[in-house]
C-alpha positions as CSV (number, residue, x, y, z in Angstrom):
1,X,-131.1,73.2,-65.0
2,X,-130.8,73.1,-68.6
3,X,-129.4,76.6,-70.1
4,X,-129.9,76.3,-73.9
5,X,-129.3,79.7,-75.6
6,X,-131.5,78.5,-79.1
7,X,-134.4,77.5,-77.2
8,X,-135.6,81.0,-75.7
9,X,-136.0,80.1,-72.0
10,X,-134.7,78.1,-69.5
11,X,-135.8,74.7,-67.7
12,X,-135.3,73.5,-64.9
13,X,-136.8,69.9,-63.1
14,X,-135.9,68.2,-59.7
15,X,-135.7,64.6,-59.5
16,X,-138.0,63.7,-56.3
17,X,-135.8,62.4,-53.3
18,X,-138.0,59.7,-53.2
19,X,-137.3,58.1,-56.1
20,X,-136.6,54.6,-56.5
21,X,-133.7,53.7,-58.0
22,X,-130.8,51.8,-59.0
23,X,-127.3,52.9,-57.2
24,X,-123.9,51.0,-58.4
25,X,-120.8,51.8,-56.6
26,X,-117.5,52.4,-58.4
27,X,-116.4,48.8,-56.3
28,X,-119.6,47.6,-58.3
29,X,-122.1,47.2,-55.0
30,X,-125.4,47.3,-56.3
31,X,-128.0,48.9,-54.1
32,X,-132.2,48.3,-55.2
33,X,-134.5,49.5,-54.4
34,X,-133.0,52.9,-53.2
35,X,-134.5,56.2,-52.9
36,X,-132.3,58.4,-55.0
37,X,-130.8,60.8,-52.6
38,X,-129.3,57.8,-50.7
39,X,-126.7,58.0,-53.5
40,X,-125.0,60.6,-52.0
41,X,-124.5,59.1,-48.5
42,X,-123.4,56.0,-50.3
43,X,-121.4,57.7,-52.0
44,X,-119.8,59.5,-48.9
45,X,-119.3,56.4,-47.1
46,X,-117.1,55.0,-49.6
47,X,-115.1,58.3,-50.6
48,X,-116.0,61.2,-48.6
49,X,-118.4,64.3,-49.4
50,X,-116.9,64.6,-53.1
51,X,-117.6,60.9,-54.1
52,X,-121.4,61.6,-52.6
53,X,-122.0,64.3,-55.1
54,X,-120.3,62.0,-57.9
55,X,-122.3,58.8,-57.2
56,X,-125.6,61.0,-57.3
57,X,-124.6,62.7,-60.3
58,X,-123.6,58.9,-61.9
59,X,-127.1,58.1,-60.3
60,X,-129.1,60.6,-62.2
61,X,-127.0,60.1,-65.2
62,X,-128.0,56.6,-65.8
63,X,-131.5,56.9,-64.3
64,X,-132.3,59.8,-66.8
65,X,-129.7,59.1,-69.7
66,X,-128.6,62.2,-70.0
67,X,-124.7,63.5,-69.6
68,X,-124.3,66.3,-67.0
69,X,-122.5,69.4,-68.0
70,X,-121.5,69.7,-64.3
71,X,-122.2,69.6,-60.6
72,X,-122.8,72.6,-57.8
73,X,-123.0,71.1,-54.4
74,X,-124.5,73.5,-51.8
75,X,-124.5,72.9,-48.0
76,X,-127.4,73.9,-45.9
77,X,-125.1,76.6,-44.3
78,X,-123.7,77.1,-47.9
79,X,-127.8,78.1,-49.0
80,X,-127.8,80.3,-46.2
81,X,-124.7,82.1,-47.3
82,X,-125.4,82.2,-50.7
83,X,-128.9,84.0,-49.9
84,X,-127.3,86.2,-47.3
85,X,-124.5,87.6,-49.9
86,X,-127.4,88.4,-52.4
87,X,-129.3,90.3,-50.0
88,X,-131.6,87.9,-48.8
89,X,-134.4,87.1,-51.3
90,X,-138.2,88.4,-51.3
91,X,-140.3,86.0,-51.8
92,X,-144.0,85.2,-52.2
93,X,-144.8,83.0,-49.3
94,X,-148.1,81.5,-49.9
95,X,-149.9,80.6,-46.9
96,X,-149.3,80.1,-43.1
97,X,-145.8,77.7,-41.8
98,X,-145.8,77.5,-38.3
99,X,-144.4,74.7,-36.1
100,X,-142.5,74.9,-32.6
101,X,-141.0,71.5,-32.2
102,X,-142.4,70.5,-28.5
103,X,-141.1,67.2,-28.2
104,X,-143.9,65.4,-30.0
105,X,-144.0,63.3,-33.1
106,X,-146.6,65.9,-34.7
107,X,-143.9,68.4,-34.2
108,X,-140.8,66.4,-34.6
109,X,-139.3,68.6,-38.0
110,X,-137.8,72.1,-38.1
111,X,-139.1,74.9,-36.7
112,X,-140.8,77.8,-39.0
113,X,-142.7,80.5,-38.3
114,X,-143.4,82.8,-41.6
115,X,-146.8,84.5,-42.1
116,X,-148.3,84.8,-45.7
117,X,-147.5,87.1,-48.3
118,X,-144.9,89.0,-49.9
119,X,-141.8,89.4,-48.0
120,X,-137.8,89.1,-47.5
121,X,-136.7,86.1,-46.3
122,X,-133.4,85.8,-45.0
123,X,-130.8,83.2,-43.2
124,X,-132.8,80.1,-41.6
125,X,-135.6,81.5,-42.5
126,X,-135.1,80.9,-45.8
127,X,-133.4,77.4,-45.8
128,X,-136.8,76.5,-43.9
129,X,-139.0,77.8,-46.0
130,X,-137.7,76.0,-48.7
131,X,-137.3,72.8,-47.0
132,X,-140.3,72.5,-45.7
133,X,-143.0,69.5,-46.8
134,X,-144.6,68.6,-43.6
135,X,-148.1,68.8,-44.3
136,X,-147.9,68.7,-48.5
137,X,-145.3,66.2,-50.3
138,X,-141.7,66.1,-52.4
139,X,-143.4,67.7,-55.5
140,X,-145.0,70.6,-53.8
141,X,-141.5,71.2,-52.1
142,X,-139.4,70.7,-55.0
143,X,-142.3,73.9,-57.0
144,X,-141.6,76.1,-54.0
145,X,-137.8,75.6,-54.4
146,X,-138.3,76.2,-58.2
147,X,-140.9,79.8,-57.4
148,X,-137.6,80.3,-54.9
149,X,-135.1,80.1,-57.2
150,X,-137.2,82.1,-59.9
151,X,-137.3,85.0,-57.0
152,X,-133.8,85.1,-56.2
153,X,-133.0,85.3,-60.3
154,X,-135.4,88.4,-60.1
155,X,-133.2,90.0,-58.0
156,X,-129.8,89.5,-58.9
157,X,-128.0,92.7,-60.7
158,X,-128.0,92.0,-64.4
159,X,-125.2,94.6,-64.8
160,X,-122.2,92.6,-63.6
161,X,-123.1,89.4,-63.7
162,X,-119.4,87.7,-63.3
163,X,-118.8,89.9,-60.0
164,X,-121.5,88.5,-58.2
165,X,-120.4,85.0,-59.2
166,X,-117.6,85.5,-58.0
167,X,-118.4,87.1,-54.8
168,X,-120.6,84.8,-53.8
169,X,-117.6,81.7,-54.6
170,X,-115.7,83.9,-52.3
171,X,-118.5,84.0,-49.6
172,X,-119.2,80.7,-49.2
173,X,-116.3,79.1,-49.6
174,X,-116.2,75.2,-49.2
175,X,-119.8,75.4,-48.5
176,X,-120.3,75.5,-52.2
177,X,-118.7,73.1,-54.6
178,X,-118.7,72.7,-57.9
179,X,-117.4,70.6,-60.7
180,X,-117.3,73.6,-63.0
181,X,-113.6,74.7,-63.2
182,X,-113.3,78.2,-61.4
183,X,-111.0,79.9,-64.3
184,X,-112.0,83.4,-65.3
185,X,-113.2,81.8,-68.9
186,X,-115.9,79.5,-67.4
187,X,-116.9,82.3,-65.0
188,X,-117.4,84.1,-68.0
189,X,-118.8,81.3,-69.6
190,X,-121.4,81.1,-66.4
191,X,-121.8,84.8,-66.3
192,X,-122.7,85.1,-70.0
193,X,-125.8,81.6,-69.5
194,X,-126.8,83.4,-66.6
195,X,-127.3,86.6,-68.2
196,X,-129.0,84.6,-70.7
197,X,-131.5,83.2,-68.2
198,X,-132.4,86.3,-66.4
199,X,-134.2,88.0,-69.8
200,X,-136.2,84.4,-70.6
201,X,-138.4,82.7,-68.9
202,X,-137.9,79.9,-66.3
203,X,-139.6,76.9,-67.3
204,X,-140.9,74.5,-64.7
205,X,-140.7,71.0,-66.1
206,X,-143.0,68.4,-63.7
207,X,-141.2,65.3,-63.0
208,X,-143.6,62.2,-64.4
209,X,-144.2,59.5,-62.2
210,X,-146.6,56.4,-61.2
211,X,-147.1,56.4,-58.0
212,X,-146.1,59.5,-55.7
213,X,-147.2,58.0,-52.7
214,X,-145.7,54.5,-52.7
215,X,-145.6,52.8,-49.5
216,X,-142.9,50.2,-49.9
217,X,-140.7,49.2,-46.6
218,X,-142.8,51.2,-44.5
219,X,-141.9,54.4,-46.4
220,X,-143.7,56.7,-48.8
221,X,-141.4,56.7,-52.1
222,X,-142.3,57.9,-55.4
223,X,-142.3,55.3,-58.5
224,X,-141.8,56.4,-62.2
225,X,-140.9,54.1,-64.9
226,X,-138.7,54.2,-67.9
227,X,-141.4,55.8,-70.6
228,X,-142.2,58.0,-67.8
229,X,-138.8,59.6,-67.4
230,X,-138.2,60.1,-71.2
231,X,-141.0,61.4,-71.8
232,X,-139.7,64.0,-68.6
233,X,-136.0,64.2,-69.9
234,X,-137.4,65.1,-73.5
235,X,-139.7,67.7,-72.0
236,X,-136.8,69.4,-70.4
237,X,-134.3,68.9,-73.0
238,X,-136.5,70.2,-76.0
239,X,-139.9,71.3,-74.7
240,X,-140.7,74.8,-75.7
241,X,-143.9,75.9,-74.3
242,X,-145.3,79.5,-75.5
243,X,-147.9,81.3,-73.1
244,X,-151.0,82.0,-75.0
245,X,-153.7,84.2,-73.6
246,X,-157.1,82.6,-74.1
247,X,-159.3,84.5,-76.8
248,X,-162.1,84.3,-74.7
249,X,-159.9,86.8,-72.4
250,X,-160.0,89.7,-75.2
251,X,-162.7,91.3,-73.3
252,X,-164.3,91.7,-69.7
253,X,-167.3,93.4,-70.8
254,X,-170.2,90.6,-71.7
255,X,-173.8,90.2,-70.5
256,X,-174.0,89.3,-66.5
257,X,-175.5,85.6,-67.3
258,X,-173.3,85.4,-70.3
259,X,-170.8,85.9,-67.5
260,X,-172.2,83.8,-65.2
261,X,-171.9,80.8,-67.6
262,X,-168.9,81.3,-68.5
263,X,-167.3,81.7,-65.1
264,X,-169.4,78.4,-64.4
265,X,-167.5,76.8,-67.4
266,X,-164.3,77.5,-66.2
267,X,-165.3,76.1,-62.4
268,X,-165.4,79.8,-60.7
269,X,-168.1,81.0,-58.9
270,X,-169.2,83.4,-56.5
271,X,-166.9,84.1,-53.7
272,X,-168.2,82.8,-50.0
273,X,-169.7,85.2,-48.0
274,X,-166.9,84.0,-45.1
275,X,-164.0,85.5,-47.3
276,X,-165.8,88.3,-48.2
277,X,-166.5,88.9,-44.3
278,X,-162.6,88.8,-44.0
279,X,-161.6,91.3,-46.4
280,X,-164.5,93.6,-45.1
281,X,-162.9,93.4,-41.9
282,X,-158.8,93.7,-42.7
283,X,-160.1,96.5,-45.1
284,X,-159.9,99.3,-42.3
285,X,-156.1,98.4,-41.7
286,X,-154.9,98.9,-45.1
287,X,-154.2,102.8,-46.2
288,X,-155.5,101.8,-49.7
289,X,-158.4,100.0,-51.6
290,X,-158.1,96.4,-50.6
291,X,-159.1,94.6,-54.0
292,X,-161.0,91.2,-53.5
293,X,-162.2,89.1,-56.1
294,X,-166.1,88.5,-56.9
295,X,-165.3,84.9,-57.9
296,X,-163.1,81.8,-56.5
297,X,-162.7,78.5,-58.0
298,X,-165.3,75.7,-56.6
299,X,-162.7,73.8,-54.5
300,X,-160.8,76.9,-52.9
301,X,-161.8,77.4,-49.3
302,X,-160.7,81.1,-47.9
303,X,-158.2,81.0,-45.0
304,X,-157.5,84.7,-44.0
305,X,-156.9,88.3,-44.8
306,X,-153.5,89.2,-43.4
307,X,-152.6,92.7,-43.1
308,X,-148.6,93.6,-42.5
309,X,-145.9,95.8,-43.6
310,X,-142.9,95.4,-45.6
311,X,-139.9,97.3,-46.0
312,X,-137.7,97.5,-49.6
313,X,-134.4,98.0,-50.2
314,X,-133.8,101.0,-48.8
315,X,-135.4,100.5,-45.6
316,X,-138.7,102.3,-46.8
317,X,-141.5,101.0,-45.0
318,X,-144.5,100.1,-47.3
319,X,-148.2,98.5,-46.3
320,X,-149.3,94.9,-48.0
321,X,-152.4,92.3,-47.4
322,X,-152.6,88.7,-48.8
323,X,-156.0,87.3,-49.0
324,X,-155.2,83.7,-49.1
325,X,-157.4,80.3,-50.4
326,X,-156.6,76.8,-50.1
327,X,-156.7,75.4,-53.4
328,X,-156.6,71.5,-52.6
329,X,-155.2,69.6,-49.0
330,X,-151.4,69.1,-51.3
331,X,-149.9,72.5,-50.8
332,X,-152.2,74.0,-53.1
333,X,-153.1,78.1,-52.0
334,X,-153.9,80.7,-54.2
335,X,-153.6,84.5,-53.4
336,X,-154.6,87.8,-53.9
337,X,-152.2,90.4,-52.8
338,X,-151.8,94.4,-52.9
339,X,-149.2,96.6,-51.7
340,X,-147.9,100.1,-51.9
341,X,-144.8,99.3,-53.2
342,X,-145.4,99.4,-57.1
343,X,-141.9,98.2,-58.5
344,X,-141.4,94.9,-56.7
345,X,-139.0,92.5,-57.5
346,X,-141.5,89.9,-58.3
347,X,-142.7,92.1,-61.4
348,X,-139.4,93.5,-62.3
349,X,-139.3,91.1,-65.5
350,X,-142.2,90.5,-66.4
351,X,-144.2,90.8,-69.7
352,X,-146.6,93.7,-70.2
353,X,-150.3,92.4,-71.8
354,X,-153.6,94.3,-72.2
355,X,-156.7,92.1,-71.8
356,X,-160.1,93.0,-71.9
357,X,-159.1,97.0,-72.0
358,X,-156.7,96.8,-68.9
359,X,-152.8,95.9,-68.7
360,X,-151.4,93.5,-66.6
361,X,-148.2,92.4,-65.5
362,X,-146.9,88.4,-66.0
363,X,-144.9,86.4,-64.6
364,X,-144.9,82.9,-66.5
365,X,-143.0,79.4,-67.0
366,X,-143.1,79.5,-70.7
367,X,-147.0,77.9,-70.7
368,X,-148.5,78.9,-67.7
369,X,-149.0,82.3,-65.4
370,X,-148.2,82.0,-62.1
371,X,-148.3,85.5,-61.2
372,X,-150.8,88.2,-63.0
373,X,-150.2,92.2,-61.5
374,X,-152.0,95.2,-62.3
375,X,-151.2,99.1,-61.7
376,X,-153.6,101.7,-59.7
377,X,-151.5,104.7,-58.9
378,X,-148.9,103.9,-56.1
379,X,-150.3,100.5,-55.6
380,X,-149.8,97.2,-57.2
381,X,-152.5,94.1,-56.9
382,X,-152.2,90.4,-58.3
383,X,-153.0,87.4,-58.4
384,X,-150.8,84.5,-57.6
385,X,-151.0,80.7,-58.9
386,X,-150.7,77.6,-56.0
387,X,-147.0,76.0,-56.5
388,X,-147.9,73.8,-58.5
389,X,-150.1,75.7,-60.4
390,X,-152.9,74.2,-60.1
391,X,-155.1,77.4,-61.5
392,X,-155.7,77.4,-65.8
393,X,-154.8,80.5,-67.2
394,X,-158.3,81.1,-68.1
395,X,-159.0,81.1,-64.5
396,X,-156.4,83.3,-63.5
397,X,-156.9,85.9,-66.2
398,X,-161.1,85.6,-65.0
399,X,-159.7,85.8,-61.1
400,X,-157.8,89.0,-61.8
401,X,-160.1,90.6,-64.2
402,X,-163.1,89.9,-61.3
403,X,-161.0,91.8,-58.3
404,X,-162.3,95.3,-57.8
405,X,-161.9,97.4,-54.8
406,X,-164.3,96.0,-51.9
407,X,-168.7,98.4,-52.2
């Protein structure tokens, strides 16, 4: 995470666990080719839990070249704690996770059950959610941790800052560490970035790499090379991406084959009559317009209309659909979502635009949307990007200027 109060936004990257990579010992035991996170239990073995988050911070250090300001080591049960303390966290989940481990080797990983949509995810739900990678890769679960973390800064008080550092240090305990001294001064220092953070936006920086799918030993690993990482490190370090809204945007009101080719330019095209079929028929359980696009890209393949309630805060009980595509076979799933709830979390920051004669709501990385909301009365609608946002911003401003309450 790289807080940098001149640059206007924040950036964060994850280093894939399956990186190959040099480890040294401080004995000077050379270990290649590792995958990256084997620092750490290296590093265990040969000084306990503290040396493991020192030899993968030394790890990173000299793979990357750059000096770390500081370390924050958080147990599983440490996650769970940390959520738990702030509430939980409501998060946009984007498709279906189910597994029951029944003994085979198609189920052999955790167990998750979490349907799509909008919701509050709390305890083990949470740590799985963010875990998961069974049936995508490393890079699609390090973008939901990054949309995870972006969620849970949405909802942290802005107001005090410093006190919920420092209740959450004294919640978890040991199952948080941290290199960064715990005097009041660097609290403050912390409180003060993290303030920061929550008014800019978080950038996600993609980690660059040859070969994600590397089988070498038997095991997938992911393979970069030097140019590769600087080129990553010096997108993180001084990358400053603006979002730009597409001129071609400034207005939804054209000529139907004028409209035609341009949707056809940007890959969308009619929606299928399948997901259409869908939404007609989750449309009677919803106490409000269900909105459904009248275009999709050409690869996305609709998966379902699910219809379910959510409560907020303050226990009050609010209705919600998610009408979800699949993108590509890689984690990729687009959505379109309404509920009745019009000040969610997920919007509470975000930047206010008029295109085309209507104002939207959005949520962004610095370059690229990954959430677009609109307003109609009591309810809220938008459109939300894959993980790894895979969707242009032409296409997602087209998408959500397309989706009109279902004839």
């Amino acid at each position: 995470v790289h807080l940098d109060p001149e640059a206007g936004q924040i950036s964060v990257f994850s280093v894939p666990r399956d990186l190959l990579a040099t480890i040294t010992t401080r004995s000077g035991q050379t270990y290649y080719p590792r995958k990256v996170n084997a620092a750490y239990t290296i590093g265990s073995l040969e000084g306990g839990t503290d040396r493991g988050a020192e030899l993968a911070a030394e790890t990173i250090e000299r793979l990357l070249h750059v000096k770390l300001n500081g370390v924050i080591d958080v147990t599983f049960k440490g996650f769970i704690d940390v959520v738990d303390t702030l509430g939980c966290v409501y998060v946009n989940v984007d498709h279906r996770y189910y597994n029951v481990p029944n003994g085979s080797v198609e189920t052999n990983y955790s167990e998750i059950n979490l349907q799509p949509g909008y919701q509050k995810l709390c305890y083990e739900n949470a740590l799985s959610y963010v875990r998961y990678r069974h049936t995508d890769s490393d890079f699609v679960r390090v973008a939901r941790q990054q949309d995870f973390i972006r969620d849970l800064r949405e909802q942290v008080p802005g107001g005090n800052l410093i006190g919920e550092i420092d209740t959450v240090s004294k919640a978890v305990g040991k199952a948080v560490t941290s290199t960064f001294h715990s005097s009041a001064s660097q609290l403050i220092e912390l409180g003060k970035l993290a303030l920061f953070s929550q008014q800019k936006p978080l950038r996600q920086v993609k980690f660059q790499a040859d070969n994600v799918n590397a089988m070498i030993g038997g095991e997938s690993s992911v393979t970069s090379s030097p140019p590769l990482i600087k080129a990553t490190v010096k997108d993180f370090l001084h990358g400053h991406e603006q979002l730009k809204i597409p001129s071609s945007s400034a207005s939804s009101h054209s000529h139907h084959g004028a409209q035609r080719a341009s949707n056809a330019s940007l890959d969308l095209y009619p929606v299928s009559a399948s997901g259409k079929a869908m939404a007609l028929t989750a449309a009677p359980g919803v106490p409000f317009p269900l909105e459904y696009p009248s275009v999709q890209t050409g690869p996305a393949i609709p998966q379902e209309v699910h219809v379910y309630t959510l409560e907020d805060q303050h226990k009050h009980v609010h209705h919600a659909y998610v009408a979800v595509w699949q993108q590509n076979g890689l984690g990729g799933y687009c959505d379109v979502e309404g509920v009745d709830w019009v000040n969610i979390p997920l919007f509470s920051r975000a930047r206010a635009q008029k295109i085309g004669g209507r104002s939207y709501l959005l949520v962004d990385d610095g370059s690229h949307i990954h959430d677009i909301g609109w307003r109609v009365g009591r309810v809220i609608y938008w459109v939300s990007n894959t993980l790894l946002e895979d969707l242009s911003n032409p296409q997602m401003i087209a998408i959500a200027q397309a989706t009109r309450p279902l004839h």
